[in-house]
C-alpha positions in Angstrom: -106.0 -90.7 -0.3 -102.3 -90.2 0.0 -101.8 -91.0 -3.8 -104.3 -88.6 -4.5 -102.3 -85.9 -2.7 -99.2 -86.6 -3.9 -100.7 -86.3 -7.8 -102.4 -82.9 -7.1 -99.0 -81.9 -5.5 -97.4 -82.9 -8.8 -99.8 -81.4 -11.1 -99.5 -78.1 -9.1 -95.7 -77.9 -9.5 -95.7 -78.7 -13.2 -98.2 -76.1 -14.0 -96.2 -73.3 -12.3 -92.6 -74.8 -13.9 -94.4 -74.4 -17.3 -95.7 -70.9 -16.6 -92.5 -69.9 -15.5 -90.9 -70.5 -18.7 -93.7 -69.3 -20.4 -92.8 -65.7 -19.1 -89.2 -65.4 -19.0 -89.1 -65.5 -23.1 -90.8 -62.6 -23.5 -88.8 -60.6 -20.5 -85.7 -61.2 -23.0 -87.3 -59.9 -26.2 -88.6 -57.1 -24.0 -85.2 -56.2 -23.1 -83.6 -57.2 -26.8 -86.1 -54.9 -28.3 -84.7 -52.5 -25.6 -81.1 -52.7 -26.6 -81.9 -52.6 -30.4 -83.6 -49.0 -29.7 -81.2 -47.6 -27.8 -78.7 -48.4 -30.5 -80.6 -46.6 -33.0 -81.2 -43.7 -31.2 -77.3 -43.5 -30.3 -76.6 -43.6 -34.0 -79.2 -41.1 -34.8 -77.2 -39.0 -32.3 -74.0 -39.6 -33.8 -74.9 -39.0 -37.3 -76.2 -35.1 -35.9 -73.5 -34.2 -34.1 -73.5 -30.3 -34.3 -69.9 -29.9 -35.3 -70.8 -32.4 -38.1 -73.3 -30.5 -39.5 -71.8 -27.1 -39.0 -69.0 -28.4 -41.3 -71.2 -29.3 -44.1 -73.0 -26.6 -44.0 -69.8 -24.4 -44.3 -68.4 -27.0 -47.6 -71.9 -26.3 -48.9 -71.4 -22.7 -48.8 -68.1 -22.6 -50.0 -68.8 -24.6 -52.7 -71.5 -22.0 -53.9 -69.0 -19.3 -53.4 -68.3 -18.4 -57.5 -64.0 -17.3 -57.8 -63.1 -13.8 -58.2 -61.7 -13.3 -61.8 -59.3 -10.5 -62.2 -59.3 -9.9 -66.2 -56.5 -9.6 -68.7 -55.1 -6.3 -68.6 -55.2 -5.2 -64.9 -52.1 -3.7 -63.5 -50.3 -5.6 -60.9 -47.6 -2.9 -59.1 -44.6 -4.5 -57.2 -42.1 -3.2 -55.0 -38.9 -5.0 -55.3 -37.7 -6.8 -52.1 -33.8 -6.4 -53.6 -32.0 -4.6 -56.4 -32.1 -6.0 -59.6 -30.3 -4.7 -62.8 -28.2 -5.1 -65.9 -24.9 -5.5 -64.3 -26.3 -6.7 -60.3 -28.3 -9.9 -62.1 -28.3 -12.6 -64.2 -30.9 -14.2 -66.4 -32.8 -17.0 -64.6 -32.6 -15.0 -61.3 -35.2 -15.3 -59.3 -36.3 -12.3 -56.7 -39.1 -11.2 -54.5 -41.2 -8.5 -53.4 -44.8 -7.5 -52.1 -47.5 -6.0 -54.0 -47.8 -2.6 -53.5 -51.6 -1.7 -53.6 -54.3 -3.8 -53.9 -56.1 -5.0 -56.7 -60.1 -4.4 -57.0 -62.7 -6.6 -58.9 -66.2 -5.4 -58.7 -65.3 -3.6 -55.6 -64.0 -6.1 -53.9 -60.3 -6.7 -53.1 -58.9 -10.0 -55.0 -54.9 -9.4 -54.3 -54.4 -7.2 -51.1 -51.5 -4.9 -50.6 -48.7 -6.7 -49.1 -49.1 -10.2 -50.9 -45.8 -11.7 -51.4 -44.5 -12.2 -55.0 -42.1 -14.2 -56.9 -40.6 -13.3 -60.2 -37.6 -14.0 -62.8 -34.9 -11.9 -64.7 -35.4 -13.1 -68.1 -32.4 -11.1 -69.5 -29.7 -9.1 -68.1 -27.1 -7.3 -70.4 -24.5 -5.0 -68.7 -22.9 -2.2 -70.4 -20.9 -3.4 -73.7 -22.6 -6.3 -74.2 -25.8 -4.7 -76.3 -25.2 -2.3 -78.8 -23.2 -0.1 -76.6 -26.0 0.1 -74.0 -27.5 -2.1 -71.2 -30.7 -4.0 -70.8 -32.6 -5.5 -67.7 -35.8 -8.1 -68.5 -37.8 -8.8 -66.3 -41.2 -11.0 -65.4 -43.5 -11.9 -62.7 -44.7 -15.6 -62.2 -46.8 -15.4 -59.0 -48.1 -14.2 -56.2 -49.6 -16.0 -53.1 -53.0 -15.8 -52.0 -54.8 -17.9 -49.8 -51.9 -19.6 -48.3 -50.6 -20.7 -51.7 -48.5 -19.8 -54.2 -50.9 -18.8 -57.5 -49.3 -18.5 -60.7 -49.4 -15.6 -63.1 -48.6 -14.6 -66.7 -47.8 -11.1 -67.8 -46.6 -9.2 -70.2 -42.6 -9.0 -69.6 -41.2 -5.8 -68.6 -37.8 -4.5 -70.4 -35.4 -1.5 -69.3 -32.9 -0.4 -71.5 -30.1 2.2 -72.1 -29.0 3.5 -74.9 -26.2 5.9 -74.1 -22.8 6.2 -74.9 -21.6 8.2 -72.3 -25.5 9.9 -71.9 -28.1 9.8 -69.4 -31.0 10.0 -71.5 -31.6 7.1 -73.0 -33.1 4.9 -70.8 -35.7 2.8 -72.3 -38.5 0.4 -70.7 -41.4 -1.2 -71.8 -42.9 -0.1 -75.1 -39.9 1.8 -75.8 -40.4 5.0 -75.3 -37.2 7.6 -75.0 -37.5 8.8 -71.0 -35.6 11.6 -70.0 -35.2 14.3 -67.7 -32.6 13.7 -64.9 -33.7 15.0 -62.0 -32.6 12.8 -58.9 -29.6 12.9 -56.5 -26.8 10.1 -55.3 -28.6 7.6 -53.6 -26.4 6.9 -51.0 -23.1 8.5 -52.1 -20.0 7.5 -53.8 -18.9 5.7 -57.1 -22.0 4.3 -59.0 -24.6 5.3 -56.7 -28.0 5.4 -58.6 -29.5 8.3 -60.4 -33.5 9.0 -59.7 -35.2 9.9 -63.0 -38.1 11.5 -62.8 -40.1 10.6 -66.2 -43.8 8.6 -65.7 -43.4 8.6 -62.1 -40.3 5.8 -61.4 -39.9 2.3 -62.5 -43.8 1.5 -62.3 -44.7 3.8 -65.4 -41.4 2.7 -67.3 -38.6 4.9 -65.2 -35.3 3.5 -63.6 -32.3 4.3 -62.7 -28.8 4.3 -63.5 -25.2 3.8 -62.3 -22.5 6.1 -63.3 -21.6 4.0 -66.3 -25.6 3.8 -67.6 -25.9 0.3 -66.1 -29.7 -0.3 -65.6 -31.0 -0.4 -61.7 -33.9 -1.2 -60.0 -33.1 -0.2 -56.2 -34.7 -2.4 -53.6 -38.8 -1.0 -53.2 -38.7 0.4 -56.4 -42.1 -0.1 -57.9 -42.5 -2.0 -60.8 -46.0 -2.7 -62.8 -46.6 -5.7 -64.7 -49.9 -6.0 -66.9 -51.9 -9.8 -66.8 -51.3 -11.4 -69.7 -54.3 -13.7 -69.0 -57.1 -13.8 -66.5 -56.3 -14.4 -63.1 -59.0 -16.9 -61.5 -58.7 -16.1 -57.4 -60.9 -18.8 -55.2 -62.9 -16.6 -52.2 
């Protein structure tokens, strides 16, 4: 009777060993299966993150944004940030300035007023050296838009005096005689500049000029330059 008891004792704990580790197998794939969700969905999340898409969106957009083209031919106006001239410069000079009105494509502006510029004296003869007379070259080679320096060809701009002793000569860009002295010392004593008032100053093809005919361009004296070539401008 006793070895009877002590079998069905046994029998009884084997059975519940063996459904013990029946169970516990799938309690760890349960919570595997768990883990392996949650990293997926954490992922997802990542992958959507609203700055994240924000930013593609705004690539995508830019992207689809055609440049504004500013055609050959447009007038670019300058105002010097310093005096250059026949006798003052030197070729190879480089100088500054600011544009002085905005440029318009279809309405919209493509350079704004006030866009820095760089340009180069190309020539620069004082009295004596040219025939008799002087001559002042120069070009513009870029202006910055967009945080960056974009580079520009144009047709070069020439002032020249043809004088001996005369204040009517003054030449600039086709070549057209310019006369008519109407201006006033500039700021008084020997060699101050002379104002003419022919095409409307330095931007239609006026100057100035010391007392011995050198050529002048006083600092913010307008000067317009004419694209060469069309000027692509990103948006």
């Amino acid at each position: 009777m006793l070895a009877r008891l002590t079998l069905f004792t046994f029998s009884l704990c084997l059975v519940v060993s063996l459904s013990g580790c029946t169970s516990k197998p799938s309690t760890d794939n349960a919570a595997d299966t768990s883990s392996g969700t949650d990293a997926q969905n954490t992922t997802a999340k990542s992958d959507k993150e609203p700055g994240k898409e924000a930013k593609e969106r705004k690539e995508a957009k830019a992207e689809k944004r055609e440049p504004l083209v500013v055609p050959a031919g447009t007038a670019v106006t300058v105002s010097l940030g310093s005096a250059l001239g026949s006798k003052l410069s030197q070729p190879g000079q480089t100088f500054s300035g600011s544009v002085a009105k905005s440029v318009l494509v279809a309405g919209a502006v493509a350079i704004p007023k006030g866009a820095t510029v760089g340009g180069t004296v190309t020539d620069a003869k004082p009295l004596g050296k040219f025939a008799g007379g002087a001559v002042l070259q120069v070009r513009l080679d870029s202006i910055n838009l967009n945080g960056g320096d974009l580079p520009v060809q144009v047709a070069l701009r020439t002032f020249s005096v043809k004088g001996k002793g005369k204040r009517t000569g003054l030449m600039a860009g086709g070549g057209a005689a310019l006369g008519g002295i109407i201006g006033g010392l500039a700021g008084g004593g020997k060699g101050a500049a002379i104002g003419l008032a022919a095409g409307g100053g330095a931007g239609a093809g006026g100057a100035a000029l010391t007392g011995n005919n050198d050529v002048v361009l006083p600092a913010e004296s307008a000067v317009t330059f004419q694209l060469s070539q069309p000027l692509e401008i990103a948006q």
